[in-house]
N, CA, C and O atoms as a Tripos MOL2 file, in Angstrom:
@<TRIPOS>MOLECULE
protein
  272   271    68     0     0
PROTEIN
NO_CHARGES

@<TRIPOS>ATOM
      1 N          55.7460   26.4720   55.2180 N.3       1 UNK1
      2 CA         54.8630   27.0970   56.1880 C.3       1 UNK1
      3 C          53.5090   26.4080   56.0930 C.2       1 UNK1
      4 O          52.9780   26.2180   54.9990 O.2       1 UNK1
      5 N          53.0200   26.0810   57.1000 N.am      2 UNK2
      6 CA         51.5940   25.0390   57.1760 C.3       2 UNK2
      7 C          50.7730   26.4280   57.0370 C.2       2 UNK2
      8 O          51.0670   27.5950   57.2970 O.2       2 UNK2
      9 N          49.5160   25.7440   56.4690 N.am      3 UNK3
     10 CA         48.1280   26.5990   56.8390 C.3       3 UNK3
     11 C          47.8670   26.8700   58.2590 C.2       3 UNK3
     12 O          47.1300   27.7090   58.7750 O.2       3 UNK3
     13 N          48.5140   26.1160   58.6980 N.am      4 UNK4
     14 CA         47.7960   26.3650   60.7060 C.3       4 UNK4
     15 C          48.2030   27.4330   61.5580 C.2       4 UNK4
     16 O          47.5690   28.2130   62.2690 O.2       4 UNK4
     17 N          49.8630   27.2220   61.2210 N.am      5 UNK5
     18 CA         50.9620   28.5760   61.5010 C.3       5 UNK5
     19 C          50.0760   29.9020   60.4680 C.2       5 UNK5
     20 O          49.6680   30.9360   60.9970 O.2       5 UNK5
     21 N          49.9180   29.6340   59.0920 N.am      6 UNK6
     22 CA         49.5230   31.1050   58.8070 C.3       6 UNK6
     23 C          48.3950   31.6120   59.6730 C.2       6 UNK6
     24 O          48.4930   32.7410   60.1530 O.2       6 UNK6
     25 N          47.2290   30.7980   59.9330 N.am      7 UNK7
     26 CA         46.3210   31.1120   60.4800 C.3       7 UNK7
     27 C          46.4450   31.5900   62.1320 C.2       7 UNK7
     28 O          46.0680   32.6340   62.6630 O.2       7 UNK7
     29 N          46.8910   30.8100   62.5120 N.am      8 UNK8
     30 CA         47.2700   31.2040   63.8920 C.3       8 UNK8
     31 C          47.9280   32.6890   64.3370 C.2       8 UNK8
     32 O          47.3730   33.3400   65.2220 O.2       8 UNK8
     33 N          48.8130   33.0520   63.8530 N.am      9 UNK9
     34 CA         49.3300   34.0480   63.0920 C.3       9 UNK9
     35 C          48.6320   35.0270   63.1680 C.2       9 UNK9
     36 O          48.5810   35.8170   64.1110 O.2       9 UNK9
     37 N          47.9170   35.0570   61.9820 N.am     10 UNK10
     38 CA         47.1280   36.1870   61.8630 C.3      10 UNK10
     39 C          45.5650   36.2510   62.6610 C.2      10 UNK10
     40 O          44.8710   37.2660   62.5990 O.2      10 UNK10
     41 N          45.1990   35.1790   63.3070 N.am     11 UNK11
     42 CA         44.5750   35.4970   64.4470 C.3      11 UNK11
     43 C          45.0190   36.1270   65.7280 C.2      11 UNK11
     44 O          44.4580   36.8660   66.5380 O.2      11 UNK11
     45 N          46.3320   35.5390   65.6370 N.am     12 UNK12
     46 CA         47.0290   36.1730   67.2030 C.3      12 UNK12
     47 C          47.1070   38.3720   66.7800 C.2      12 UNK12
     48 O          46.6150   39.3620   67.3230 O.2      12 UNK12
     49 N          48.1320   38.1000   65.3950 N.am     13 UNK13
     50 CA         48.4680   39.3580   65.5630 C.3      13 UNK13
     51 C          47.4820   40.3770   64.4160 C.2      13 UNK13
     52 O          47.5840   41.6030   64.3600 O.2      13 UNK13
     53 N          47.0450   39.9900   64.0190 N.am     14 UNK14
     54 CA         45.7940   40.5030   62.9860 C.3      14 UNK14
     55 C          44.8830   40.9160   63.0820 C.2      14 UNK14
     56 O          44.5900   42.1100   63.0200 O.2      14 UNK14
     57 N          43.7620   39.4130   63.3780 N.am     15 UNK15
     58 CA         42.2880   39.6290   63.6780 C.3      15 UNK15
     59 C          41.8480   39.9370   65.0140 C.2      15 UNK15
     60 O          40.9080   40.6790   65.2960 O.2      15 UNK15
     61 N          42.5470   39.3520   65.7700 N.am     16 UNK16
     62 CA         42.2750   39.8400   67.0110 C.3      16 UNK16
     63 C          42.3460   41.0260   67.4730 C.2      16 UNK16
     64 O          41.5780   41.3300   68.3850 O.2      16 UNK16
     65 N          43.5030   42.2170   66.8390 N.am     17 UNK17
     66 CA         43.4450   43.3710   67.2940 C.3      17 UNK17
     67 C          42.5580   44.1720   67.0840 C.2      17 UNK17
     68 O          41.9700   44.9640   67.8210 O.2      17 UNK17
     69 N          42.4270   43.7710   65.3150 N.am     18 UNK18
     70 CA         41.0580   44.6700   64.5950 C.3      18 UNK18
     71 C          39.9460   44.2870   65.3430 C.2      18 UNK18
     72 O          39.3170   45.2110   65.8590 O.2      18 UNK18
     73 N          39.3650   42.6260   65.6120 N.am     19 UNK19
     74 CA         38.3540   42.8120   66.0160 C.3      19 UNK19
     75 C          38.2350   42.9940   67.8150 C.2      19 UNK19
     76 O          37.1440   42.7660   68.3390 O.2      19 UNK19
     77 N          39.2810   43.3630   68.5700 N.am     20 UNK20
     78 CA         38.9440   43.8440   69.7550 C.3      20 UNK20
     79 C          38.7690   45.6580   69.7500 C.2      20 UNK20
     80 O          38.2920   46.3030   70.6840 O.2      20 UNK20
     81 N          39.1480   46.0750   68.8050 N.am     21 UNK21
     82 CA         39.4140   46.9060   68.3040 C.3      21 UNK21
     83 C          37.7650   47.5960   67.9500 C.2      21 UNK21
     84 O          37.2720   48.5480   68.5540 O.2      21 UNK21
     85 N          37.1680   46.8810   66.9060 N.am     22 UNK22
     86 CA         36.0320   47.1870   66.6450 C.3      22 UNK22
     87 C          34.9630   47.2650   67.5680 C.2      22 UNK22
     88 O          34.1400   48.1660   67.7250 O.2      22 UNK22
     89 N          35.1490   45.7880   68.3680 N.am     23 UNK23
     90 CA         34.3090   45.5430   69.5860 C.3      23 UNK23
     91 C          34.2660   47.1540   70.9160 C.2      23 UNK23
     92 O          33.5340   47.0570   71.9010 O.2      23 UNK23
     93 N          34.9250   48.1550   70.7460 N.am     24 UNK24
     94 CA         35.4290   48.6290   71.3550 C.3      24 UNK24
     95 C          35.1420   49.9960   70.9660 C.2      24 UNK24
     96 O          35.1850   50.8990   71.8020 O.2      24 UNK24
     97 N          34.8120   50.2340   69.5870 N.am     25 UNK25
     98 CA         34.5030   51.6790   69.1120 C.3      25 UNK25
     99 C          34.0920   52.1550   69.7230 C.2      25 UNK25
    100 O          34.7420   53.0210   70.3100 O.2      25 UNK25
    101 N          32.5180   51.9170   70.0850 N.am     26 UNK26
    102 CA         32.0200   52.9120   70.4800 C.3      26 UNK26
    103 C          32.4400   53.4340   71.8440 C.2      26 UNK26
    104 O          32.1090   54.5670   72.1960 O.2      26 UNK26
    105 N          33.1330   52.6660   72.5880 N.am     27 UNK27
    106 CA         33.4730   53.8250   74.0280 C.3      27 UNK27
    107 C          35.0280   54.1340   73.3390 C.2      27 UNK27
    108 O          35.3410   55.2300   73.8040 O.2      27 UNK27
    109 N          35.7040   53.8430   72.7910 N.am     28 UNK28
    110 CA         37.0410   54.7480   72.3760 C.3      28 UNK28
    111 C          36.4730   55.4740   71.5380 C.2      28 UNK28
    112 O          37.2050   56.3340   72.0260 O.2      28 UNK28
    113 N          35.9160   55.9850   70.7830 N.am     29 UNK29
    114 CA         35.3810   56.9170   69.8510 C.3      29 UNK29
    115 C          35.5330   58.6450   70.4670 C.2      29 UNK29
    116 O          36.0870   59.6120   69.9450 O.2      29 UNK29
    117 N          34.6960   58.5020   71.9370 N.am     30 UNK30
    118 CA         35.4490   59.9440   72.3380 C.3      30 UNK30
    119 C          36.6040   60.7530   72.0410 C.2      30 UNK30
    120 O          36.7070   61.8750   71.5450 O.2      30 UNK30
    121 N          37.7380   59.6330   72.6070 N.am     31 UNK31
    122 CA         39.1850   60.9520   72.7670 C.3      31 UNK31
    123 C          39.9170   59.5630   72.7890 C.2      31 UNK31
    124 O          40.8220   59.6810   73.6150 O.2      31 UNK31
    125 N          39.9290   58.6190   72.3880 N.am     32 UNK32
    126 CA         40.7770   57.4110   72.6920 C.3      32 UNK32
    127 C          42.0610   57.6070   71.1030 C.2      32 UNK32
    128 O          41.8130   58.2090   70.0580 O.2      32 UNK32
    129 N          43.1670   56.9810   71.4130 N.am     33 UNK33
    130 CA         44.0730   56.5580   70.6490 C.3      33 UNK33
    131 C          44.4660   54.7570   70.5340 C.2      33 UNK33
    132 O          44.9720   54.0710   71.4230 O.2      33 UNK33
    133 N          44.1130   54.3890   69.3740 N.am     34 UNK34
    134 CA         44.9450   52.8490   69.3730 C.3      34 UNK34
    135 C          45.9940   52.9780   69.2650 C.2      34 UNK34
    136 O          46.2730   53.9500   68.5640 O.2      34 UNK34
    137 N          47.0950   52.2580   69.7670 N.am     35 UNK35
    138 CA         48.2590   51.9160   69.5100 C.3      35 UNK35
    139 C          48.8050   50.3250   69.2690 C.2      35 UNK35
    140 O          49.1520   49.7300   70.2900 O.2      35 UNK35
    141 N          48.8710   49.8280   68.3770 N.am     36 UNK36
    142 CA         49.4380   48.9310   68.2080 C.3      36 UNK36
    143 C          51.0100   48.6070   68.1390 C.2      36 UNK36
    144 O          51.7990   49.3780   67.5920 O.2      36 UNK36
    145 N          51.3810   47.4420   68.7200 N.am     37 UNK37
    146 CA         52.8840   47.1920   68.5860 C.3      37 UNK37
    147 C          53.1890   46.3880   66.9670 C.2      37 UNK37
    148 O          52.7770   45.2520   66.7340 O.2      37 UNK37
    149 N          53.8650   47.1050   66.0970 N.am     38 UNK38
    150 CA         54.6120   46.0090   65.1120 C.3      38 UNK38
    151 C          55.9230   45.7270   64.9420 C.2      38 UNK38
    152 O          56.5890   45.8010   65.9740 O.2      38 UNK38
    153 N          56.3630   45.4950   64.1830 N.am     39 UNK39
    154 CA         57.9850   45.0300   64.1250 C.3      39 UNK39
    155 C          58.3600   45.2540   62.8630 C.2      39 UNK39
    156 O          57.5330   45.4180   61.9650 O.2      39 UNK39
    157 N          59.7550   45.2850   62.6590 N.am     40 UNK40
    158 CA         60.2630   45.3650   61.4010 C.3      40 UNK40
    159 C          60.0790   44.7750   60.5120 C.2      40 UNK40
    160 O          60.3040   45.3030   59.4230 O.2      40 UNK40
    161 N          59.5800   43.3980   60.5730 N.am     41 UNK41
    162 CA         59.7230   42.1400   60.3330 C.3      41 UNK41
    163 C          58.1230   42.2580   59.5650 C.2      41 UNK41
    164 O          58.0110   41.7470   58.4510 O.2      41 UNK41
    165 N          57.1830   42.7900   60.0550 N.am     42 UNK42
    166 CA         56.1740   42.9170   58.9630 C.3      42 UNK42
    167 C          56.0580   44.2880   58.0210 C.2      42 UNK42
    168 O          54.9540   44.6300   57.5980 O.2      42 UNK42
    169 N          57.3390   45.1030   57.6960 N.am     43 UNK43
    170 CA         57.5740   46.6000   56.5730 C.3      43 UNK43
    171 C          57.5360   45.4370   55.6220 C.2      43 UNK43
    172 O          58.0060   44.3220   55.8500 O.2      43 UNK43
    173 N          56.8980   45.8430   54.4890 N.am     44 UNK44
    174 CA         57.1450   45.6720   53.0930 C.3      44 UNK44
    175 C          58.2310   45.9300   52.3690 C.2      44 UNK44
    176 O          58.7480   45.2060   51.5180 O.2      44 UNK44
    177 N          58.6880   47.3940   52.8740 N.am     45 UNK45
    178 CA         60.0400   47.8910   52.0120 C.3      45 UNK45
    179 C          60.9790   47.5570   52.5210 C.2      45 UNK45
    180 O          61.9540   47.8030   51.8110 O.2      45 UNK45
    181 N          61.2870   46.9860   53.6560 N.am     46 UNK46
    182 CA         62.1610   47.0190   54.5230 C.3      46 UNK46
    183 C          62.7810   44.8830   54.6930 C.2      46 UNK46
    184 O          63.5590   44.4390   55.5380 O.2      46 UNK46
    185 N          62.1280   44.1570   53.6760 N.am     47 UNK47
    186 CA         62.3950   43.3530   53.5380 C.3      47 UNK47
    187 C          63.6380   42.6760   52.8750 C.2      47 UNK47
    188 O          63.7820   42.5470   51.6600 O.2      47 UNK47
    189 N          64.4520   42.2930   53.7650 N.am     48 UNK48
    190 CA         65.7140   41.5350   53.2100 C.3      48 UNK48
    191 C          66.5220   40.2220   53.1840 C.2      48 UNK48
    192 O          67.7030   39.9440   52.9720 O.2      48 UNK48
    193 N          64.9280   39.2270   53.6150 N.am     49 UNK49
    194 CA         65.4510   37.8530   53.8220 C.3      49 UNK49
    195 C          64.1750   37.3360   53.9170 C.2      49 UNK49
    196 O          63.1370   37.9960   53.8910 O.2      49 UNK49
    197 N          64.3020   35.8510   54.0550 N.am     50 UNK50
    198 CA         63.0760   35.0910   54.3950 C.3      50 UNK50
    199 C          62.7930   34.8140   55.9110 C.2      50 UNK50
    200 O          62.9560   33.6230   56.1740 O.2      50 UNK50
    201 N          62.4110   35.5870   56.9950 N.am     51 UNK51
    202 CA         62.3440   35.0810   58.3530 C.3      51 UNK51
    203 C          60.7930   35.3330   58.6370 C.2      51 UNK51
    204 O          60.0410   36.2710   58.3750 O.2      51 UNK51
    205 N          60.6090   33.9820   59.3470 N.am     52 UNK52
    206 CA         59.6070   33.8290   60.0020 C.3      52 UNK52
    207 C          58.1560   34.2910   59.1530 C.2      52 UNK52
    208 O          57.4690   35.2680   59.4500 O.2      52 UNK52
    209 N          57.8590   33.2450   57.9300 N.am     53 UNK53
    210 CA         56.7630   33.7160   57.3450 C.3      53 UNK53
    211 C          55.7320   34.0090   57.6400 C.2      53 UNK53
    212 O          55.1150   34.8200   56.9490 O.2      53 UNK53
    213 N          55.1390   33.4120   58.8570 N.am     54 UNK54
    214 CA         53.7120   33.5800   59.1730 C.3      54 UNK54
    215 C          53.8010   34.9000   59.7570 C.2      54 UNK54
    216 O          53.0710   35.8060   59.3540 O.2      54 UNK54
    217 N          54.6770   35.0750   60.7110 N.am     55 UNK55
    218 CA         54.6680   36.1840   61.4880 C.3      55 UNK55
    219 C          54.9210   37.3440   60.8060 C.2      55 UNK55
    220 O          54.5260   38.3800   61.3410 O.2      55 UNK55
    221 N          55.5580   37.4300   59.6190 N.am     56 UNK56
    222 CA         55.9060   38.8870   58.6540 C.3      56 UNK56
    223 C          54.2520   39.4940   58.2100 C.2      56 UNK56
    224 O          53.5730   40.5140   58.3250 O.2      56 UNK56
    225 N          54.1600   37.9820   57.5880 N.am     57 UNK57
    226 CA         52.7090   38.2850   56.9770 C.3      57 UNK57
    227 C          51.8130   38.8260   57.9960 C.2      57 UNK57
    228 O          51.1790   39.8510   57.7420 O.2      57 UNK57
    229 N          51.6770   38.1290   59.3330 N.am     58 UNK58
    230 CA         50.8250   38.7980   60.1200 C.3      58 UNK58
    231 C          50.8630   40.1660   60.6850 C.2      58 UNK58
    232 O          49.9030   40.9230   60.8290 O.2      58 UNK58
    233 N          52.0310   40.3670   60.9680 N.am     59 UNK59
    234 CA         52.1070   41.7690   61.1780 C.3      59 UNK59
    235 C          52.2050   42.6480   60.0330 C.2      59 UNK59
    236 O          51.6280   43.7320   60.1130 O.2      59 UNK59
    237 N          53.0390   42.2680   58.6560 N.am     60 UNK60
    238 CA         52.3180   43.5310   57.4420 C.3      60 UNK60
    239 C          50.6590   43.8430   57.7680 C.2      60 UNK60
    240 O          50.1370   44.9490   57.9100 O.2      60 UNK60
    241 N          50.0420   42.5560   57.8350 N.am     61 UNK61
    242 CA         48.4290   42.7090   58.3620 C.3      61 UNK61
    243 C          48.1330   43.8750   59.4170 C.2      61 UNK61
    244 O          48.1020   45.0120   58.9460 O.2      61 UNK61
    245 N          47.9490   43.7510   60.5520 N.am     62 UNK62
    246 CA         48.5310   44.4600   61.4230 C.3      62 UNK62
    247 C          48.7300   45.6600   61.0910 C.2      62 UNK62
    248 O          47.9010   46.4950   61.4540 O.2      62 UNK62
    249 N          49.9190   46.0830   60.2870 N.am     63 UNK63
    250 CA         50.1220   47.2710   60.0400 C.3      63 UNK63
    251 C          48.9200   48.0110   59.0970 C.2      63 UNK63
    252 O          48.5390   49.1800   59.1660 O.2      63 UNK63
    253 N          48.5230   47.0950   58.3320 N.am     64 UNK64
    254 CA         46.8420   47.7330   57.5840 C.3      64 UNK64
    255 C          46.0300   48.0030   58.5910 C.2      64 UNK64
    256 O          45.5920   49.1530   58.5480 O.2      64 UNK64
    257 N          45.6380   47.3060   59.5610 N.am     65 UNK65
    258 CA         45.1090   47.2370   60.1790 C.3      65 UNK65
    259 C          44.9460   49.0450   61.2810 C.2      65 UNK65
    260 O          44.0970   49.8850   61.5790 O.2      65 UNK65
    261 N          46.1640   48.7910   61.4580 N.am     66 UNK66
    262 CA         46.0210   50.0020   62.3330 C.3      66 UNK66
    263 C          45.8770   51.9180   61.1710 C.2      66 UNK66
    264 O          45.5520   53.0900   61.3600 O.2      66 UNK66
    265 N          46.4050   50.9750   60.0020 N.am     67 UNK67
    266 CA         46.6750   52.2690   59.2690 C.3      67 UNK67
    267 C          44.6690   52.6310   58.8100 C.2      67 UNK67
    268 O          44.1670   53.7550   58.8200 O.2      67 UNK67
    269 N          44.0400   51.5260   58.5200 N.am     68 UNK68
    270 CA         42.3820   51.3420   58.5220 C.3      68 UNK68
    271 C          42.0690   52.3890   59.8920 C.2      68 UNK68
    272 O          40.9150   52.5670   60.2810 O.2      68 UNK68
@<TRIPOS>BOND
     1     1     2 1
     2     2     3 1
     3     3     4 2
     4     3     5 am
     5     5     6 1
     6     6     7 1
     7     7     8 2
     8     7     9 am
     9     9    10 1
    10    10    11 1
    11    11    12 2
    12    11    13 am
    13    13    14 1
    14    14    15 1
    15    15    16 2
    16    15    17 am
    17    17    18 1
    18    18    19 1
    19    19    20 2
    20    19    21 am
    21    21    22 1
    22    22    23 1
    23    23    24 2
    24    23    25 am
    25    25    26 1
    26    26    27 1
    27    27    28 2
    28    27    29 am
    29    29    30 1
    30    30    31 1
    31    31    32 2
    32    31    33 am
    33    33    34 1
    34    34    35 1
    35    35    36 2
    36    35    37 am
    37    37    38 1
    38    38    39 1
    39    39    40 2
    40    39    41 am
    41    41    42 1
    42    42    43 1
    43    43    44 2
    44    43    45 am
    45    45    46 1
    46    46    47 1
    47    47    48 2
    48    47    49 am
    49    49    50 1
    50    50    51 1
    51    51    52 2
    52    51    53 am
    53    53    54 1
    54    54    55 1
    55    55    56 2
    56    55    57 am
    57    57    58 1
    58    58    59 1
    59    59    60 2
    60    59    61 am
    61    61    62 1
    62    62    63 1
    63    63    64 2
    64    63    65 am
    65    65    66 1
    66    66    67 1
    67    67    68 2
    68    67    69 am
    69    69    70 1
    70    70    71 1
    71    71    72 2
    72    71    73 am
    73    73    74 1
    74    74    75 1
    75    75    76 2
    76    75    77 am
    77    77    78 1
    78    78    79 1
    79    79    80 2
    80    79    81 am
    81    81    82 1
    82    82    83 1
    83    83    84 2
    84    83    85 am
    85    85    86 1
    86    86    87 1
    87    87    88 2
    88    87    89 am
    89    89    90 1
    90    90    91 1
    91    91    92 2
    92    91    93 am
    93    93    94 1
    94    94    95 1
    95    95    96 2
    96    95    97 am
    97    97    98 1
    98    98    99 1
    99    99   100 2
   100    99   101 am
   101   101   102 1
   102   102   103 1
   103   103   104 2
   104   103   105 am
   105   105   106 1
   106   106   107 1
   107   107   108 2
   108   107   109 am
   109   109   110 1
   110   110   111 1
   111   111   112 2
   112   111   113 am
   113   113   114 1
   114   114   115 1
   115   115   116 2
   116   115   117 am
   117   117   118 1
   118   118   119 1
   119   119   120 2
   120   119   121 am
   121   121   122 1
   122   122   123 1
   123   123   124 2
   124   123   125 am
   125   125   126 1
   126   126   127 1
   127   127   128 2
   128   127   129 am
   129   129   130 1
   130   130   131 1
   131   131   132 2
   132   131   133 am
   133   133   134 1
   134   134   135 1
   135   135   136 2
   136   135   137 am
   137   137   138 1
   138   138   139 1
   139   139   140 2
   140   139   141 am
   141   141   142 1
   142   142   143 1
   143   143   144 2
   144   143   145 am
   145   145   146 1
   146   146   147 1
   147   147   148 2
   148   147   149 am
   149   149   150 1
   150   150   151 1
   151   151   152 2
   152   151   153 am
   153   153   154 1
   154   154   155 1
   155   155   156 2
   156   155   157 am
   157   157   158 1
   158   158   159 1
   159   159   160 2
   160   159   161 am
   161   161   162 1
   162   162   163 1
   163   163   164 2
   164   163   165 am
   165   165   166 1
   166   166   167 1
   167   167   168 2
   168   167   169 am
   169   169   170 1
   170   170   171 1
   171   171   172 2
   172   171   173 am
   173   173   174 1
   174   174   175 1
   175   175   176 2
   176   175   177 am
   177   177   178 1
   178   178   179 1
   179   179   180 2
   180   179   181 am
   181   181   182 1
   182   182   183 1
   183   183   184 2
   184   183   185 am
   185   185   186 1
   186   186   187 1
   187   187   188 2
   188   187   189 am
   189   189   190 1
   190   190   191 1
   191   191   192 2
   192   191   193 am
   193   193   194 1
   194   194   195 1
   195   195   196 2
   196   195   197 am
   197   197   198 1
   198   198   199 1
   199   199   200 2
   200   199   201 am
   201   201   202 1
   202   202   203 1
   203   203   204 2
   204   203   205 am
   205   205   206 1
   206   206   207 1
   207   207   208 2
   208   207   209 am
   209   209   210 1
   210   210   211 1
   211   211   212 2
   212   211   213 am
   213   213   214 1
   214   214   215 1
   215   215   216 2
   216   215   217 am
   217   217   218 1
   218   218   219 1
   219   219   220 2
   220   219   221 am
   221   221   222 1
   222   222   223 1
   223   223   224 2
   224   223   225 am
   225   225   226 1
   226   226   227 1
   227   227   228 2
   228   227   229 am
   229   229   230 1
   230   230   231 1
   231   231   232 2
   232   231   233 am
   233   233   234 1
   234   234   235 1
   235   235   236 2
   236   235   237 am
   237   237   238 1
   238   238   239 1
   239   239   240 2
   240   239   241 am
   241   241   242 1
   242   242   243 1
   243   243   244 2
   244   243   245 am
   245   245   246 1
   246   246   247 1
   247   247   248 2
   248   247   249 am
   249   249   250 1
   250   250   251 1
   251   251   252 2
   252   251   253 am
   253   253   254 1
   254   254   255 1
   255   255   256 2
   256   255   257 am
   257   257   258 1
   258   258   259 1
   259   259   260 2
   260   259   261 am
   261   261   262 1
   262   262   263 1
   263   263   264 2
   264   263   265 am
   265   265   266 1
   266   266   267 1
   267   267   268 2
   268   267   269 am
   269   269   270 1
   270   270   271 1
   271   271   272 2
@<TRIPOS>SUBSTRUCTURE
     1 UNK1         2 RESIDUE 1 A UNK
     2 UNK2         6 RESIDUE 1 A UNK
     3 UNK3        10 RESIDUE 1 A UNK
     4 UNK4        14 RESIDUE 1 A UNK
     5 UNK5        18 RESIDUE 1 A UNK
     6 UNK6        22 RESIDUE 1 A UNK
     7 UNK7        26 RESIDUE 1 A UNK
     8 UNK8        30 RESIDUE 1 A UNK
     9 UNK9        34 RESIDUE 1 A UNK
    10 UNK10       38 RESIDUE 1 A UNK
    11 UNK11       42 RESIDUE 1 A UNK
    12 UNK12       46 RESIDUE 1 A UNK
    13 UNK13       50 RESIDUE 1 A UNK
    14 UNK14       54 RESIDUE 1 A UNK
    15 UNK15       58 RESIDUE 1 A UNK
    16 UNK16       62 RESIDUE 1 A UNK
    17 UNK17       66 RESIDUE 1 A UNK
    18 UNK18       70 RESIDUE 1 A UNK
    19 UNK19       74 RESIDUE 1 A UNK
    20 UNK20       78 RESIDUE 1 A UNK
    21 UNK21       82 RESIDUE 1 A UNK
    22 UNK22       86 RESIDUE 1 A UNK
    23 UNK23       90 RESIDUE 1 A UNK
    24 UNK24       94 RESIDUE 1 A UNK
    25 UNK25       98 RESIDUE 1 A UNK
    26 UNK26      102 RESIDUE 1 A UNK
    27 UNK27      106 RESIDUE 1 A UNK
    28 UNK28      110 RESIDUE 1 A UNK
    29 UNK29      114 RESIDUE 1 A UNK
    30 UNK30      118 RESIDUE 1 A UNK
    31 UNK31      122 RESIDUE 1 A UNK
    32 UNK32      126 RESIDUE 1 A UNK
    33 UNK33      130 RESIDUE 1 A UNK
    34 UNK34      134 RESIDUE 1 A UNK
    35 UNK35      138 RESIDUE 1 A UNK
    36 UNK36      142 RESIDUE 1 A UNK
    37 UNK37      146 RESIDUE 1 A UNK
    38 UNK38      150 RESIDUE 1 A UNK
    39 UNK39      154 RESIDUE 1 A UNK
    40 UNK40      158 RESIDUE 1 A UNK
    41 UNK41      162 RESIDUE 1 A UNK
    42 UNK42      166 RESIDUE 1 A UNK
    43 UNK43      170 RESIDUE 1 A UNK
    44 UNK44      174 RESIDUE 1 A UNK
    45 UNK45      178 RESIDUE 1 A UNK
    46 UNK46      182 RESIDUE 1 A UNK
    47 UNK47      186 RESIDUE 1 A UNK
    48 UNK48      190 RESIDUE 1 A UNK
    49 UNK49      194 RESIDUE 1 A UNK
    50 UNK50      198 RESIDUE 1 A UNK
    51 UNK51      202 RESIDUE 1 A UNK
    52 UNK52      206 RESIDUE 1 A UNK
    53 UNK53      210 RESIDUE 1 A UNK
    54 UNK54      214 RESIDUE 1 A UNK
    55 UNK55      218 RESIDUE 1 A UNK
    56 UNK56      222 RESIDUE 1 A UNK
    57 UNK57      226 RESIDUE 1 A UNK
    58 UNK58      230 RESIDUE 1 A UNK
    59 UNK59      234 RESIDUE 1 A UNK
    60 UNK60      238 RESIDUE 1 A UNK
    61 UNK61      242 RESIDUE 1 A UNK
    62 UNK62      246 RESIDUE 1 A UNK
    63 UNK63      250 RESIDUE 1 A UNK
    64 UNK64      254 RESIDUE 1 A UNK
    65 UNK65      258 RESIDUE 1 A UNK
    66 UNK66      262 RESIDUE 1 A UNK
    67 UNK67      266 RESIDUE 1 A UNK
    68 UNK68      270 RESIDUE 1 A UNK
């Protein structure tokens, strides 16, 4: 797995959510709900092979992310 794929990665499905996310508080702060989409593929416990490293990692991210 290159550094470029990890990074990419977790800009696409990571940083970008948190920080559109943040950018965004103050008018969702009223009555708003985030919802983020993840996949199986980034559970921790739920791991049973090696697929698609960048993308596991990015979405376990992701899943902090929304749990933050």
């Amino acid at each position: 797995v290159s550094a470029q794929a990890l990074a990419e990665a977790h800009a696409v499905n990571t940083a970008g959510p948190f920080l559109l996310t943040q950018a965004l508080a103050a008018r969702l702060a009223s009555a708003a709900v985030v919802v983020n989409v993840s996949s199986i593929l980034g559970s921790l416990a739920a791991r049973d092979g090696f697929y698609t490293p960048s993308y596991c990692i990015a979405k376990a991210g992701l899943n902090m992310v929304t749990r933050l």
